[in-house]
C-alpha positions as CSV (number, residue, x, y, z in Angstrom):
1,X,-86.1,14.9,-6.1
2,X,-88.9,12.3,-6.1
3,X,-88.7,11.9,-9.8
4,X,-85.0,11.9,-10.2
5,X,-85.3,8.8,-8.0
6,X,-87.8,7.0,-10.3
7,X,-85.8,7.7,-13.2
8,X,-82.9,6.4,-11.5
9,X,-85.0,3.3,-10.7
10,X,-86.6,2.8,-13.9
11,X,-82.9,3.0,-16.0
12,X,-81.5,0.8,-13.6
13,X,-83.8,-2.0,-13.6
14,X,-84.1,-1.7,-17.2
15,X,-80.4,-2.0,-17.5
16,X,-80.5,-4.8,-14.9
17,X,-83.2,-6.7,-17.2
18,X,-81.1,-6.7,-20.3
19,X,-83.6,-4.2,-22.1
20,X,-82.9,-2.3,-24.8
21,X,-85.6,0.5,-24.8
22,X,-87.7,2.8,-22.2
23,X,-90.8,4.1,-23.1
24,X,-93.2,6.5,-21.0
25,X,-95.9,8.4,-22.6
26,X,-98.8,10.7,-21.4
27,X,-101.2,8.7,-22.6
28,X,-100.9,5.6,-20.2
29,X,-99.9,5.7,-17.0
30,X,-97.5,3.5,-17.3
31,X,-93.5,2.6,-18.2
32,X,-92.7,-0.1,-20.9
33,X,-89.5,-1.8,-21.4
34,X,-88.4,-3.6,-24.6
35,X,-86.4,-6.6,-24.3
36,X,-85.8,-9.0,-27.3
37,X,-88.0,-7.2,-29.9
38,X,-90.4,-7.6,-27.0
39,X,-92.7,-4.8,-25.2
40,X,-93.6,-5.4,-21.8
41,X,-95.5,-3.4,-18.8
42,X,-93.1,-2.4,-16.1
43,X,-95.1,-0.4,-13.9
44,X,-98.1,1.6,-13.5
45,X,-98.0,5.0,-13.1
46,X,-99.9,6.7,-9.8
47,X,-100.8,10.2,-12.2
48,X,-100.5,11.1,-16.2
49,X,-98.8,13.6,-14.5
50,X,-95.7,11.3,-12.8
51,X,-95.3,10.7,-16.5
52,X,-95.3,14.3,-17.9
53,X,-92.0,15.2,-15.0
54,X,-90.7,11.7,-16.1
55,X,-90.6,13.1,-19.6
56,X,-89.6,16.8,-18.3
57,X,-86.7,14.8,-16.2
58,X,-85.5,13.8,-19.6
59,X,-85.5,16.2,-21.6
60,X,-83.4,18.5,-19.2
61,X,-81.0,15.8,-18.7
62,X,-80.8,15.6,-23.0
63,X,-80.5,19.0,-23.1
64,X,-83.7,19.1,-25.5
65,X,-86.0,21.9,-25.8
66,X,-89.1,21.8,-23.5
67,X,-90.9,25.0,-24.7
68,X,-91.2,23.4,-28.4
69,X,-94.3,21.5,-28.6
70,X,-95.2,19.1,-31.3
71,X,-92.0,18.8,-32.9
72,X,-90.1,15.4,-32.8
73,X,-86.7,15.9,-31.1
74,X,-84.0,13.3,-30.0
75,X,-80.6,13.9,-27.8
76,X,-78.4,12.4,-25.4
77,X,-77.3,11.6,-21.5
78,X,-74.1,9.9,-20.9
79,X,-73.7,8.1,-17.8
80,X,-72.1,5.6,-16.3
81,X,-73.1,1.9,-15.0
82,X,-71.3,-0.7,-13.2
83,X,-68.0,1.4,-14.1
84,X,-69.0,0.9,-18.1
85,X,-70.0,3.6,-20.3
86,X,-73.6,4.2,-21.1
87,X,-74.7,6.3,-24.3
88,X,-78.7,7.0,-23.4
89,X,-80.7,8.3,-26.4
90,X,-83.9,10.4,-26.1
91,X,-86.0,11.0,-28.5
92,X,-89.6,12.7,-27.9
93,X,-92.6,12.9,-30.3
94,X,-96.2,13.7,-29.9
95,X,-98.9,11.3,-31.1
96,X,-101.7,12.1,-33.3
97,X,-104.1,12.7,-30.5
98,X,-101.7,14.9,-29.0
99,X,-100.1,12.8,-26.1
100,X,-96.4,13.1,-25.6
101,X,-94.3,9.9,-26.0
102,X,-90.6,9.6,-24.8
103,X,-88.1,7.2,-26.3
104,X,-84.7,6.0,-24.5
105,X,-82.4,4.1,-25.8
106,X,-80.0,2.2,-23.8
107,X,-76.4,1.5,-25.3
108,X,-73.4,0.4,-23.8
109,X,-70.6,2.5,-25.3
110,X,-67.8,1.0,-27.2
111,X,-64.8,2.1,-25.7
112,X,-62.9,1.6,-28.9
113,X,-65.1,4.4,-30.0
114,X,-65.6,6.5,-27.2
């Protein structure tokens, strides 16, 4: 699907970029990556509502609940890149003014640990 693709997309170039953080949230249309304690604008966003199936895309693939609404949540995708193991970390929340903010976190897996 379309937004499969742009998920695919966005993770890869923010693995690509050395960043350590994804963030997409209703209220902008746009993606941020964090790299070196650093936020930065990735791209902008045609619709609030690319953003909302972004999130949706997410959530499915962390196996987190989409019917529950304002309640924090957090889970997790593995997934593979460049043969290494990735541990992805979602976590959703909702702000004060009731926009919907997703979180993911981008580790490399130890494979001691894994």
């Amino acid at each position: 699907s379309p937004v499969s693709k742009l998920l695919n997309l966005i993770v890869l170039e923010a693995l690509e970029g050395e960043c350590k953080q994804v963030h997409i949230t209703t209220a902008a249309e746009a993606v941020r990556f964090r790299r070196d304690e650093t936020w930065f604008e990735y791209m902008r966003l045609p619709a609030p509502i690319v953003s909302q199936r972004l999130i949706n895309r997410i959530r499915v693939l962390a196996t987190l609940d989409r019917i529950k609404g304002n309640v924090r949540q957090e889970g997790g995708i593995d997934a593979t890149w460049r043969g290494a193991k990735l541990d992805l970390r979602a976590a959703v929340q909702f702000t004060t003014e009731g926009h919907e903010e997703m979180f993911l976190n981008l580790a490399q897996r130890d494979v001691e640990s894994a």
